[in-house]
C-alpha positions in Angstrom: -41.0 -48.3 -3.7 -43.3 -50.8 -4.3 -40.6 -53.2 -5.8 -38.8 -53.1 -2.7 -42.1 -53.9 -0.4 -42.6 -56.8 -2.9 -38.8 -58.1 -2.5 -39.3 -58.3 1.2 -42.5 -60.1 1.0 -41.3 -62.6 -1.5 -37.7 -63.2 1.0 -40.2 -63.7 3.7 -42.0 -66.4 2.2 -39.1 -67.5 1.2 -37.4 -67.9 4.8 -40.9 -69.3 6.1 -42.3 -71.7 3.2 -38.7 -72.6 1.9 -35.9 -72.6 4.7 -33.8 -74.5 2.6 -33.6 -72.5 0.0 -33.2 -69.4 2.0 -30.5 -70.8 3.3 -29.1 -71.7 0.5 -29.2 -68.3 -1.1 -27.5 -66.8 2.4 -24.5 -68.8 2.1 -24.4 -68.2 -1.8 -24.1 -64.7 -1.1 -21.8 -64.6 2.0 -19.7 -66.5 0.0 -19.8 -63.8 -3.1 -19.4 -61.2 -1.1 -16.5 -63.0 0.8 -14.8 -63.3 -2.5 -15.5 -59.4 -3.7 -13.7 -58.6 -0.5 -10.9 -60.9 -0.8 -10.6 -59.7 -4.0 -10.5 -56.0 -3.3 -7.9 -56.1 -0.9 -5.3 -57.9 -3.8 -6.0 -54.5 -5.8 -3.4 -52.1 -4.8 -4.6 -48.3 -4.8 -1.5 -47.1 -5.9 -2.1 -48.6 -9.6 -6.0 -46.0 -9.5 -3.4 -43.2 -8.8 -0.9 -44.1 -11.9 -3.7 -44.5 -14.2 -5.5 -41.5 -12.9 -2.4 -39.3 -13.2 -1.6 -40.6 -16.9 -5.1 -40.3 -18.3 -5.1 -36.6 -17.3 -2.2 -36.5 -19.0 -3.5 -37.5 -22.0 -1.9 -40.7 -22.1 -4.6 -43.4 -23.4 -3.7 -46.9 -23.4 -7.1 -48.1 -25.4 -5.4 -49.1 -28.4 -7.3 -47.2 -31.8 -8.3 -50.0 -34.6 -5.6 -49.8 -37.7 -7.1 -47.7 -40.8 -8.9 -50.0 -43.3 -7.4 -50.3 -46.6 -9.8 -49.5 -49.7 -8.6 -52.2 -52.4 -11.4 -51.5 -54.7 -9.5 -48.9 -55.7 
């Protein structure tokens, strides 16, 4: 609790002492964000479903590393 009454003091002084900066840092992250939603609406739910359905079918497409071969043998 006390991290998040220190992270609002700190964006306060921010905005007041440094306006540049502040706003700076708001259109950095409006323009992140922008992008994360731009970016989740490209991802079609119906690929979640496939994968969902094959995994509980045991179907695992992580590939399993190749047996090592002992040639001190």
């Amino acid at each position: 609790m006390f991290k998040a009454i220190g992270l609002v003091v700190l964006l306060i002084a921010v905005r007041v002492l440094m306006p540049g900066v502040f706003g700076a840092m708001d259109e950095a992250g409006t323009k992140f964000f922008h992008a994360i939603g731009r970016t989740a609406d490209m991802v079609d739910p119906a690929n979640f479903k496939t994968q969902r359905s094959l995994n509980t079918a045991g179907i695992n497409y992580i590939p399993k590393p190749a047996p090592l071969v002992n040639s001190f043998q």
